[in-house]
Structure formats: structure tokens, C-alpha cells
C-alpha positions as CSV (number, residue, x, y, z in Angstrom):
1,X,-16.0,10.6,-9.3
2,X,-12.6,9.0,-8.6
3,X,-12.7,5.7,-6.7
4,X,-10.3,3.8,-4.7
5,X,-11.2,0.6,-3.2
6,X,-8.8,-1.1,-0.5
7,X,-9.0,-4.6,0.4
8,X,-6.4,-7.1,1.8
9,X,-6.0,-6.1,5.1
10,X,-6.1,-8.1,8.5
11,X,-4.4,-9.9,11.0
12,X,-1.3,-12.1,10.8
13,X,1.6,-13.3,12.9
14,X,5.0,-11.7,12.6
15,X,6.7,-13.1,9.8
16,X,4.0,-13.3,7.8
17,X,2.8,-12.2,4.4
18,X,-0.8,-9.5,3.5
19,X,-1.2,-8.6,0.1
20,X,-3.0,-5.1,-0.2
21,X,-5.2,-4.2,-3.0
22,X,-6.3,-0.8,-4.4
23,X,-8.7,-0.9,-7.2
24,X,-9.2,2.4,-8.9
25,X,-11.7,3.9,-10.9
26,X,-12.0,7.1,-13.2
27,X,-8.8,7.5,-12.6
28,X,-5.6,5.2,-14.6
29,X,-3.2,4.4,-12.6
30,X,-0.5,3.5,-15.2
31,X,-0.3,7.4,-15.8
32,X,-0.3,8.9,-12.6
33,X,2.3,8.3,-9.8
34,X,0.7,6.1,-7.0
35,X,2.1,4.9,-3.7
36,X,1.0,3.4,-0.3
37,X,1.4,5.0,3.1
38,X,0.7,4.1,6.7
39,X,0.0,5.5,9.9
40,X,0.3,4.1,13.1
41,X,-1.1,4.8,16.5
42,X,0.0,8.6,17.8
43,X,2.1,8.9,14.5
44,X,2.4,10.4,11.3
45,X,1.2,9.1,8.1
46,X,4.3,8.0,6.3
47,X,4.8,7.1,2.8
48,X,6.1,3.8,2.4
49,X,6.0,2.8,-1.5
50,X,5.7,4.6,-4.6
51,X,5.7,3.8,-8.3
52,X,5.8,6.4,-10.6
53,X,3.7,6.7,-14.1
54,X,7.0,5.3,-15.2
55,X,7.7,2.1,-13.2
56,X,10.3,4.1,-10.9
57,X,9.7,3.0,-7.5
58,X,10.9,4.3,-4.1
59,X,10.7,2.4,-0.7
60,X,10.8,3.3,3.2
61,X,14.2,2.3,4.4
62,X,12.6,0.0,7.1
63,X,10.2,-2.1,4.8
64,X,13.8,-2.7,1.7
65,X,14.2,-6.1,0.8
66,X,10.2,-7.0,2.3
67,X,7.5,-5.4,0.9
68,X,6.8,-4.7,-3.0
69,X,4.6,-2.3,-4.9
70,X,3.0,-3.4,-8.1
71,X,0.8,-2.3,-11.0
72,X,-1.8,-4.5,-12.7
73,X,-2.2,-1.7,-15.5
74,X,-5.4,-4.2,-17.2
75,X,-7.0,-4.4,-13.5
76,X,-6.3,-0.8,-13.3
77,X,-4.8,-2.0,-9.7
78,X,-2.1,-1.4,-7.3
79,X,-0.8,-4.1,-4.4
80,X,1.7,-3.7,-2.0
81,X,2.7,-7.5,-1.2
82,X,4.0,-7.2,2.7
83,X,6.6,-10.3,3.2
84,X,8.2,-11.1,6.5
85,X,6.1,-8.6,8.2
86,X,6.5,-7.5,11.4
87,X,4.8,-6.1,15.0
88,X,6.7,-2.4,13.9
89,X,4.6,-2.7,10.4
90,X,1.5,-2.3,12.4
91,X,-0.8,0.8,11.0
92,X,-3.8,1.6,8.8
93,X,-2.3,1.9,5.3
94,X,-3.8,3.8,3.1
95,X,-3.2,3.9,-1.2
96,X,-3.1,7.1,-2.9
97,X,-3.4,7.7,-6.8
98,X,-2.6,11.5,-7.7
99,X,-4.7,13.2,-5.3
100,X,-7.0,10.5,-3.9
101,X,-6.7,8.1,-1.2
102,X,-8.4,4.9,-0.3
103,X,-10.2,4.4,2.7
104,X,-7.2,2.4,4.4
105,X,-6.9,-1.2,5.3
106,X,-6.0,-2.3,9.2
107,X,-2.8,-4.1,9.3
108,X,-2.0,-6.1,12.7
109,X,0.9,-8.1,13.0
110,X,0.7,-10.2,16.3
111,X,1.4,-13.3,17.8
């Protein structure tokens, strides 16, 4: 059975930096196309990185220039490093590889 584990989430003040993490298993994520979406409160989930199988990758116009997906094919991991983040960035985000999704990570940004 696929697995995706999630971790990196939390609280931290605007301007600040998360790392996600989305460890797979059953399931190689340098062959499939994976991305990271978000949802906040009363909206849609939205997608806002992707990297395809190969190494294309696609960003939300609001997070250009500050976040960055990445690929540790050895780990069989995916991060999303969130730099100068901001109170808007707020959401649960979630990974998903092919078909499967984490179980999505709580991102605050507060003062």
C-alpha cells in the first residue's frame, strides 16, 4: 500500500522559512509527477508546486521567487522549502504523488 508521510509543518512569523517533507513509499517518486497543494480556511484546495517525472516544475503565481519544490530521488522524498512566508500562505498543505496524498501538514504564519 502507497504511503505518504508529511512532516515539517508548524508555526512561524511572517517572513519566515518551513521546510515540508513528504516521504513516500511503494510508490518512486522520481517517475511519477508530484506536487504540493494547500487549502485554506472556506477555500479551495489549490495546487501550488509541481515537478514532473522530468524535473519540469510549475509554481503558483503568488508563492514565484519564494517557495521551491525538490526531489531527494535516494530518500525517495519531496520538500517544498517555504522562504519569506507570509500570513496569506496560511493552509493545511497537502503532497500528492500520482494519485495519493499525504495527510497534510498545518502551516500558520503569525506574529
Amino acid at each position: 500500500q502507497v504511503q505518504l508521510v508529511e512532516s515539517g509543518g508548524g508555526l512561524v512569523q511572517p517572513g519566515g522559512s518551513l521546510r515540508l517533507s513528504c516521504a513516500a513509499s511503494r510508490i518512486s517518486v522520481s517517475v511519477v509527477n508530484t506536487a504540493w497543494y494547500r487549502q485554506a480556511p472556506g477555500k479551495e484546495r489549490e495546487l501550488v508546486a509541481r515537478i514532473t517525472s522530468g524535473g519540469s516544475m510549475y509554481y503558483e503565481d503568488s508563492v514565484k521567487g519564494r517557495f521551491s519544490i525538490s526531489r531527494d530521488n535516494a530518500k525517495n522524498t519531496v520538500y517544498l522549502q517555504m522562504n519569506s512566508l507570509k500570513p496569506e500562505d496560511t493552509a493545511v498543505y497537502y503532497c500528492n504523488v500520482y494519485l495519493y496524498w499525504g495527510q497534510g501538514s498545518q502551516v500558520t504564519v503569525s506574529s
